[in-house]
ZAMARGU-4260 file (C-alpha; in steps of 0.2 Angstrom, whole numbers, plus 5000, padded with zeros to 4 digits):
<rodrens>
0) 5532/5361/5426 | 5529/5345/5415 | 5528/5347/5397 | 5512/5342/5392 | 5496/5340/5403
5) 5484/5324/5400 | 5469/5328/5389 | 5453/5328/5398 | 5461/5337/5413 | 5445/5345/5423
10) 5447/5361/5432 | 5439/5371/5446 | 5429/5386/5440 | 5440/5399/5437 | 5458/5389/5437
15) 5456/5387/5416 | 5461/5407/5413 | 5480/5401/5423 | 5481/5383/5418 | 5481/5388/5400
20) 5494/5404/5405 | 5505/5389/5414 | 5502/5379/5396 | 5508/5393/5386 | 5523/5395/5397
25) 5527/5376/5393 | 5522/5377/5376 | 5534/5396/5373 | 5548/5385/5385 | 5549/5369/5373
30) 5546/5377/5355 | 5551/5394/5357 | 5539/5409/5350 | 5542/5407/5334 | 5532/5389/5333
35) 5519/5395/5349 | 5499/5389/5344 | 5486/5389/5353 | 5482/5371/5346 | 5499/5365/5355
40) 5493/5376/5372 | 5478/5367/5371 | 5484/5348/5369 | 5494/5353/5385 | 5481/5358/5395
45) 5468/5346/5389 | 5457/5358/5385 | 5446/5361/5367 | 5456/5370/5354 | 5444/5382/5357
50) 5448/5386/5375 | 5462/5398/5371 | 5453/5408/5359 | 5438/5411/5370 | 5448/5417/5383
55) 5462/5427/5375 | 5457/5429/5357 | 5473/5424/5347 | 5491/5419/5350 | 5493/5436/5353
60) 5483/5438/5367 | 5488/5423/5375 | 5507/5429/5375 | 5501/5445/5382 | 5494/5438/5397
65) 5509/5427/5399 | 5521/5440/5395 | 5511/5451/5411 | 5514/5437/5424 | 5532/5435/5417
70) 5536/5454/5420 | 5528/5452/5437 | 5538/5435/5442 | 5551/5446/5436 | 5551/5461/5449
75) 5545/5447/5462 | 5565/5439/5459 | 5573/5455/5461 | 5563/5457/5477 | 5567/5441/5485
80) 5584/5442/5481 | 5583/5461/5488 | 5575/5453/5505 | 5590/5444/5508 | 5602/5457/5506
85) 5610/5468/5518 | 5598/5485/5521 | 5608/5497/5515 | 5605/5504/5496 | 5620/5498/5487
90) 5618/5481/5494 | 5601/5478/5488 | 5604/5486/5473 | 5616/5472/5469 | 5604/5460/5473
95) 5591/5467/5463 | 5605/5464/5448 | 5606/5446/5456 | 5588/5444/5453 | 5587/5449/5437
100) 5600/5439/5432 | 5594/5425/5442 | 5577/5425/5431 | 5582/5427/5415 | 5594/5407/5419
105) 5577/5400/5426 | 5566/5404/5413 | 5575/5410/5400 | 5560/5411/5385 | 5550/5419/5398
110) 5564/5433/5397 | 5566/5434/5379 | 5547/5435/5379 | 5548/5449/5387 | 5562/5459/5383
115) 5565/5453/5367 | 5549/5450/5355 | 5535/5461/5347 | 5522/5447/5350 | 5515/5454/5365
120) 5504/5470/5364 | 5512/5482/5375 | 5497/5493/5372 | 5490/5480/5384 | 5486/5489/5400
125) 5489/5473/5411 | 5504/5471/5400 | 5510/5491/5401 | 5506/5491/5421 | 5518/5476/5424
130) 5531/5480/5413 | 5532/5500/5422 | 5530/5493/5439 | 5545/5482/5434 | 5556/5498/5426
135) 5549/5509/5442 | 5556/5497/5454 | 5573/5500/5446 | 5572/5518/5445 | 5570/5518/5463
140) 5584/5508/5468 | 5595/5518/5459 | 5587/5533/5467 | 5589/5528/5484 | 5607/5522/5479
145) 5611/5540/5476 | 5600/5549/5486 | 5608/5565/5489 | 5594/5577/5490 | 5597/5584/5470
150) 5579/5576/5467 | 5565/5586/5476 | 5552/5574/5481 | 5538/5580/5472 | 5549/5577/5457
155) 5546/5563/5443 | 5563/5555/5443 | 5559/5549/5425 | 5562/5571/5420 | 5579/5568/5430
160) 5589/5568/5414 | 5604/5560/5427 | 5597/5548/5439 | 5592/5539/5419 | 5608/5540/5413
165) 5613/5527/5430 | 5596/5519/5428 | 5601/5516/5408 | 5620/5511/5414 | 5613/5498/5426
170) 5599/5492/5416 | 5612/5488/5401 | 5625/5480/5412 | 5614/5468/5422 | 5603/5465/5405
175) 5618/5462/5395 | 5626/5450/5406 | 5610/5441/5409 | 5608/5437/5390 | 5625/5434/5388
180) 5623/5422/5400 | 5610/5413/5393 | 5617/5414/5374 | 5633/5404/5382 | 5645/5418/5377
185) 5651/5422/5395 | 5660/5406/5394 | 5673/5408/5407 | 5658/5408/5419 | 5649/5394/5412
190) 5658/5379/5424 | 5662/5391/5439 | 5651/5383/5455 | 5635/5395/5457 | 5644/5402/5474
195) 5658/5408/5463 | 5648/5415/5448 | 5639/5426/5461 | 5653/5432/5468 | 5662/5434/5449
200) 5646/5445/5446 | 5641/5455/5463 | 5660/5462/5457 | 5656/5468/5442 | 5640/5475/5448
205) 5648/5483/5462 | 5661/5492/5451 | 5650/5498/5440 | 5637/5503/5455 | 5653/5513/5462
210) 5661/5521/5445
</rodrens>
């Protein structure tokens, strides 16, 4: 995605609403959200300054929505790295951790958006939505992982106090090894060939998975 847009860009009715959400992403990428304006989303998407705030309200809002489409490009990487694992449920429930790891290298202020700062309104009902489908999709691959009948199916799994002990173990693992990942501290991985890393952390997915 290019950095800035050229001013008087002109789009189709109805594009504005996602070509200011892509702007923000570029804006959130290059400054991190500490400096994120609207004035700077709307320079790259050649808009008025007051485009943002007619559609989203305040830099808040904006964040939001980006922070919604993030959580959603989020579950869509653990899927697609799901589609191309073996069937079984241990195998696609590395790949999920693949995933996740996978997105949070590749957009890596899009994942500290998400998981780590209080600008987005999680009170949101887009936002919320996302963000549980995202946490749902975890809690079932862990519950297909161990599916040994202890959970009747008319069961919530979030009141099964011990599948979210394994959804909390996995959740912190592949979590902590994707920020560590990007903060640079995993540096014995950091020149490995991508073919290598995968394997390096498939392993320590699996030995966890299997603990």
């Amino acid at each position: 995605m290019p950095a800035s847009q050229p001013p008087g860009r002109h789009y189709h009715h109805g594009n504005l609403r996602q070509a200011l959400i892509e702007a923000a992403e570029a804006e959130l990428t290059e400054k991190g959200v500490e400096a994120f304006s609207l004035r700077g989303v709307a320079k790259r998407a050649g808009v008025s300054h007051a485009a943002p705030t007619h559609h989203f309200g305040d830099a808040r809002g904006l964040l939001t929505a980006l922070a919604a489409e993030g959580f959603t490009r989020f579950r869509a990487s653990m899927l697609e790295a799901e589609g191309k694992a073996a069937p079984d449920p241990l195998s696609r429930m590395i790949a999920a951790g693949q995933g996740y790891i996978a997105f949070a290298a590749r957009h890596p202020a899009l994942f500290r958006l998400i998981f780590s700062s209080d600008r987005p309104d999680f009170a949101d009902a887009a936002l919320d939505r996302a963000a549980t489908d995202a946490f749902l999709h975890l809690v079932e691959n862990v519950r297909r992982l161990r599916d040994d009948g202890s959970t009747p199916p008319s069961a919530s799994p979030l009141q099964d106090e011990s599948l979210m002990v394994e959804v909390t173990g996995i959740w912190a693992v592949a979590h902590g090894m994707a920020d560590l990942m990007n903060s640079g501290r995993l540096k014995f991985l950091k020149d490995k060939p991508p073919e290598m890393r995968a394997r390096i952390l498939e392993q320590v997915l699996r030995r966890l998975i299997r603990a």
